[in-house]
C-alpha positions as CSV (number, residue, x, y, z in Angstrom):
1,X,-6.6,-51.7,-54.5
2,X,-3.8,-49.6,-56.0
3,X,-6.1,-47.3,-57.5
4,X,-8.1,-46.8,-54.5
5,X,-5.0,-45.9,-52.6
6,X,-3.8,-43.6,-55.1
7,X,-7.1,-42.2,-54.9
8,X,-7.6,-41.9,-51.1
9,X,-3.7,-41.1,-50.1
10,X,-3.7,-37.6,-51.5
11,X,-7.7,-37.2,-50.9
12,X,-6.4,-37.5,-46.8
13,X,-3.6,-34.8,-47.4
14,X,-5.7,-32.5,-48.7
15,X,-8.6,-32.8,-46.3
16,X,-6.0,-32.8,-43.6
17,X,-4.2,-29.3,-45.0
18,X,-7.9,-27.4,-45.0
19,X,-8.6,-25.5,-41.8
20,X,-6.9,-23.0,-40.1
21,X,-3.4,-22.2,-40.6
22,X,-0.7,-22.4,-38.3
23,X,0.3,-20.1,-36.0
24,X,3.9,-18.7,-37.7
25,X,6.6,-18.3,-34.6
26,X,8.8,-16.3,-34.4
27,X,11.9,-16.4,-32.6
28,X,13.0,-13.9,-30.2
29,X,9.7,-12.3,-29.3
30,X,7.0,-12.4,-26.2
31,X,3.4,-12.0,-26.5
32,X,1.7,-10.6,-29.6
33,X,2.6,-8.8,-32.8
34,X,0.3,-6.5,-34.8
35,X,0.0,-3.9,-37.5
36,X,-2.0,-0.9,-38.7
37,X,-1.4,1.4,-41.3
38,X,2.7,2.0,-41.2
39,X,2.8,1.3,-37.5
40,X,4.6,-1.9,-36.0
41,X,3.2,-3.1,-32.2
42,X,5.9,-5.5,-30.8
43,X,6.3,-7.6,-28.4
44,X,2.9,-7.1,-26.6
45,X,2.5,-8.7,-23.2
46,X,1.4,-8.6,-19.5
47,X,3.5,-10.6,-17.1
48,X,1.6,-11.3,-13.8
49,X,4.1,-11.2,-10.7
50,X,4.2,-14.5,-8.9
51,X,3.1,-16.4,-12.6
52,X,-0.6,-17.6,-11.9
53,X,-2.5,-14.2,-12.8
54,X,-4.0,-11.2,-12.2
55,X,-7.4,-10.6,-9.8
56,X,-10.2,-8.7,-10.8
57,X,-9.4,-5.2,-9.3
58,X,-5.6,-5.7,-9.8
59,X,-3.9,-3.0,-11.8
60,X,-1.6,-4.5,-14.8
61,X,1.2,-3.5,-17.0
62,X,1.5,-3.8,-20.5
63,X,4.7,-3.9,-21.9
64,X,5.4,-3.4,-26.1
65,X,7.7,-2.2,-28.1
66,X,6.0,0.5,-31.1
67,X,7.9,1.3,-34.8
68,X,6.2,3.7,-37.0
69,X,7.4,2.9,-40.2
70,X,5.8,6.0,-42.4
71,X,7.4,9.4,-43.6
72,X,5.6,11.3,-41.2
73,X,5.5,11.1,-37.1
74,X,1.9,9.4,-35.6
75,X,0.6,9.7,-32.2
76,X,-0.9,6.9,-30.5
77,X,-4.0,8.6,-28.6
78,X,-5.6,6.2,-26.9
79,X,-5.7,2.9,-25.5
80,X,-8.8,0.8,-24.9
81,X,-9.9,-2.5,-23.1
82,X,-12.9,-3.7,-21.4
83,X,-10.6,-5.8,-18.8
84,X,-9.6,-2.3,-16.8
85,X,-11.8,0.6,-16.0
86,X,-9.5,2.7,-17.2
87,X,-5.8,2.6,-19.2
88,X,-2.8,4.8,-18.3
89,X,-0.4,5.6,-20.7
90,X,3.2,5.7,-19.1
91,X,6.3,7.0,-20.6
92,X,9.8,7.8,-19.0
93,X,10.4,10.6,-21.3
94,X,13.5,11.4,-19.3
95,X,14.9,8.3,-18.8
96,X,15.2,8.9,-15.3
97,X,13.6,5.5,-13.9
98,X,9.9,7.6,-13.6
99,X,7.2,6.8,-16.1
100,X,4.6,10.0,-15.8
101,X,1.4,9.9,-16.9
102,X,0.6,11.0,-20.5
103,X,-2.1,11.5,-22.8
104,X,-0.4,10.5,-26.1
105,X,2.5,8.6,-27.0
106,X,4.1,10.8,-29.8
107,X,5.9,8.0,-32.4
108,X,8.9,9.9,-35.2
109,X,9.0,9.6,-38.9
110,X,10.7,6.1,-39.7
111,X,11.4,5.6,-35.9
112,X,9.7,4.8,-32.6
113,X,8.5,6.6,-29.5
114,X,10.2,10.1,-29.5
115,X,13.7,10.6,-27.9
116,X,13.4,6.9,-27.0
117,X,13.5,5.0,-30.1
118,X,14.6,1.5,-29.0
119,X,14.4,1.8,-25.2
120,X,12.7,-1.4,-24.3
121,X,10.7,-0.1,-21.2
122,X,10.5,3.2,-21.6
123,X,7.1,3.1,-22.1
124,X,4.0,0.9,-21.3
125,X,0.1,0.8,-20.4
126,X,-0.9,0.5,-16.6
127,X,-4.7,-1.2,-16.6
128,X,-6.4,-0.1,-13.6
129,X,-8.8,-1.8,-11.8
130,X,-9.1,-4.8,-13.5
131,X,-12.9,-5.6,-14.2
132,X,-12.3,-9.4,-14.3
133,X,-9.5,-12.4,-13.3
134,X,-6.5,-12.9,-15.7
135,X,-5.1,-16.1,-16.1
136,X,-2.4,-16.6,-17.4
137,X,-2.3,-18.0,-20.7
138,X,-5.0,-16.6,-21.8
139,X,-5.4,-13.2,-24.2
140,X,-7.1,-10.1,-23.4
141,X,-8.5,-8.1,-26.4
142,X,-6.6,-4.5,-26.6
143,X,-7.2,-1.7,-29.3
144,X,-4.8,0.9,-30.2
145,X,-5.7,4.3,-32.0
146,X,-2.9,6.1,-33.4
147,X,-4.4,9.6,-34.8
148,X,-2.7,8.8,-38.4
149,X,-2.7,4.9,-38.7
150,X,-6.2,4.4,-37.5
151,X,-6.8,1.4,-34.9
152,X,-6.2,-2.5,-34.7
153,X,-7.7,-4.7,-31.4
154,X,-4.9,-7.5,-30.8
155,X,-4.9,-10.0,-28.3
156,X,-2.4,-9.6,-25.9
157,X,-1.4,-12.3,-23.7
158,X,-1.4,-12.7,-20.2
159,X,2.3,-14.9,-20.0
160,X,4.0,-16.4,-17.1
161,X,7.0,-15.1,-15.3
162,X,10.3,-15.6,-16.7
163,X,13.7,-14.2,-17.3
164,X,12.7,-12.9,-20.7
165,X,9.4,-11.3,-19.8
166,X,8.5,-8.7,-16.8
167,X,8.8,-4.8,-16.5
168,X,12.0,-3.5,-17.1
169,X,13.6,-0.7,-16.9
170,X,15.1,0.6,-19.9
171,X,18.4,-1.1,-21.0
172,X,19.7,2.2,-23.0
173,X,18.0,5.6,-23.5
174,X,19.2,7.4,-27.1
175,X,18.6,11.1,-27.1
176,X,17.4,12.2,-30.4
177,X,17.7,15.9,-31.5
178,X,14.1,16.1,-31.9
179,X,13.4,18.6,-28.7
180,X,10.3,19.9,-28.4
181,X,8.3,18.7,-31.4
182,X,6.1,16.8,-29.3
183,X,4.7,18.5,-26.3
């Protein structure tokens, strides 16, 4: 009997450690995290006002914080999803409280978006004209091209309203020297 236990015990452990690893979590951060290349994507989330969802021809905002990590600057161009009809990049260059519309999101050498390294907020994704119902809880599948880095898809959650998660305006807004390089 003893050597059947001995036998069976750590036969159970190992069947029971096959499979799919857990999920590593980390504290201090909402919604996904993702990589390409030298480029960090943070934080990645869309936060339904009122908590349940969104409907299908809702606009949404994604929210995400972006670090490029390399020795040279990287642009992400483009932004792609097949919940919207289309994705607006939005970024309060000035700091001003006004996210225009732009077509790339220039990102510094060893830094983050340009000028606004840091400032939670100061940019994010508008999906317009949502081709489907968003639940929350569940993911949507996003892919970001940066013209160096290349592209990832990551599945960005849909979370519920709380007081860590929702659109923000930014908490500080750091001027860099860098004026100009981008436009």
């Amino acid at each position: 009997m003893r050597l059947l236990t001995a036998l069976v015990v750590p036969l159970m452990f190992g069947l029971a450690s096959c499979g799919e690893p857990q999920r590593v979590l980390r504290s201090g951060t909402v919604g996904a995290n993702g990589e390409v290349g030298q480029v960090l994507l943070r934080n990645i989330h869309m936060t339904p006002p009122g908590g349940d969802g969104y409907e299908a021809g809702d606009d949404a905002v994604v929210q995400l914080l972006i670090f490029n990590q390399a020795r040279e600057t990287d642009t992400l161009v483009d932004v792609r999803s097949d919940a919207a009809k289309d994705i607006v990049m939005r970024w309060d260059e000035q700091c001003d409280g006004e996210a225009e519309r732009v077509e790339r999101l220039p990102l510094l050498a060893d830094g983050g978006v340009a000028r606004l390294s840091g400032a939670m907020g100061a940019y994010h994704f508008e999906f317009v004209d949502l081709t489907r119902k968003l639940w929350a809880g569940n993911d949507v599948a996003v892919t970001f091209e940066f013209e160096r880095a290349g592209s990832v898809t990551l599945d960005v959650p849909v979370e519920v309203e709380t007081g860590t998660t929702g659109l923000r305006h930014p908490q500080r807004c750091p001027a860099s020297t860098v004026k100009g390089e981008f436009r």
